[in-house]
C-alpha positions in Angstrom: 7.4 3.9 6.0 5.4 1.3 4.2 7.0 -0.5 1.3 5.5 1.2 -1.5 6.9 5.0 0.1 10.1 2.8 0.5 9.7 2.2 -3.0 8.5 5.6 -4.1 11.5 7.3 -2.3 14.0 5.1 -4.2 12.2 5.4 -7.4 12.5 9.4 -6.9 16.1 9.1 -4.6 17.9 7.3 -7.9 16.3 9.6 -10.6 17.2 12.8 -8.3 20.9 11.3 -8.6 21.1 10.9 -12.1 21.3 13.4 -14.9 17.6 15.2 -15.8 17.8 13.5 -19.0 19.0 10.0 -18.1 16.3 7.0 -17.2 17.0 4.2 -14.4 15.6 -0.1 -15.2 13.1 -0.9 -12.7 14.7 -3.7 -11.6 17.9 -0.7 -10.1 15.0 0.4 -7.7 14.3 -3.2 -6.6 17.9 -4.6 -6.3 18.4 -1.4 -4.3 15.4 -2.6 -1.6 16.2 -6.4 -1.7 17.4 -7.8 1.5 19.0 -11.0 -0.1 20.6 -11.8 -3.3 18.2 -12.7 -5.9 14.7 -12.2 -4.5 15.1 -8.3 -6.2 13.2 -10.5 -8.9 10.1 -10.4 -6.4 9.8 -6.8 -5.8 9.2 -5.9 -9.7 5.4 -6.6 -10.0 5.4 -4.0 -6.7 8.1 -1.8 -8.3 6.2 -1.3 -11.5 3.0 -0.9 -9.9 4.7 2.1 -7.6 5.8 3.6 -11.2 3.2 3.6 -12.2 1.0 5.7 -9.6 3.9 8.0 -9.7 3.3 8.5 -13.7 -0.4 9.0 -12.5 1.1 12.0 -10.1 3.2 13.6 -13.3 6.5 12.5 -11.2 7.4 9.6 -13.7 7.5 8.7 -17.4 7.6 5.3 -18.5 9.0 4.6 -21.7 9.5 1.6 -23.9 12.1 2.1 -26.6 12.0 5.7 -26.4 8.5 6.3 -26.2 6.0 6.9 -23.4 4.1 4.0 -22.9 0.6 3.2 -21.7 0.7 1.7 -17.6 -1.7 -0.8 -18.6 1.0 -2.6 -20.7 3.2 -2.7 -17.6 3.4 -6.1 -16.8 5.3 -7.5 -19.5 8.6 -6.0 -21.4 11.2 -4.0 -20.6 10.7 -0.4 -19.1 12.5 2.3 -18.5 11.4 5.2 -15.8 12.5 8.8 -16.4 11.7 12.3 -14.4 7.8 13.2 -15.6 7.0 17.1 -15.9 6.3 17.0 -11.8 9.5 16.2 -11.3 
């Protein structure tokens, strides 16, 4: 499994667990995969860049304050990753 499936599978894995209605922080996915303490902070450029092929696919919706927000914008602020109509 390459590192973005690894990624993918905990992306979907952690939003499977969760309430259909409830979001997960990006950075949940990557402390999740980190092998060491602190270097979860290296896996978010990789993390949001999995999210957002899976909004691409319909699996994910990426919101910002409540709202459904534009992948390009990805790289900076806080996001929030929800179950997309795929799901």
């Amino acid at each position: 499994m390459s590192d973005d499936e690894a990624i993918a599978a905990e992306i979907v894995g952690q939003l499977a667990r969760r309430a259909a209605t409830s979001s997960i922080c990006p950075s949940e996915v990557a402390r999740a995969l980190a092998r060491e303490d602190g270097a979860w902070r290296v896996l978010m450029p990789q993390v949001r860049a999995v999210a957002a092929r899976l909004r691409d696919a319909g699996q994910v919706r990426i919101t910002r304050g409540g709202r459904e927000i534009d992948p390009a914008t990805l790289h900076t602020g806080a996001i929030r990753l929800a179950r997309g109509p795929a799901f």
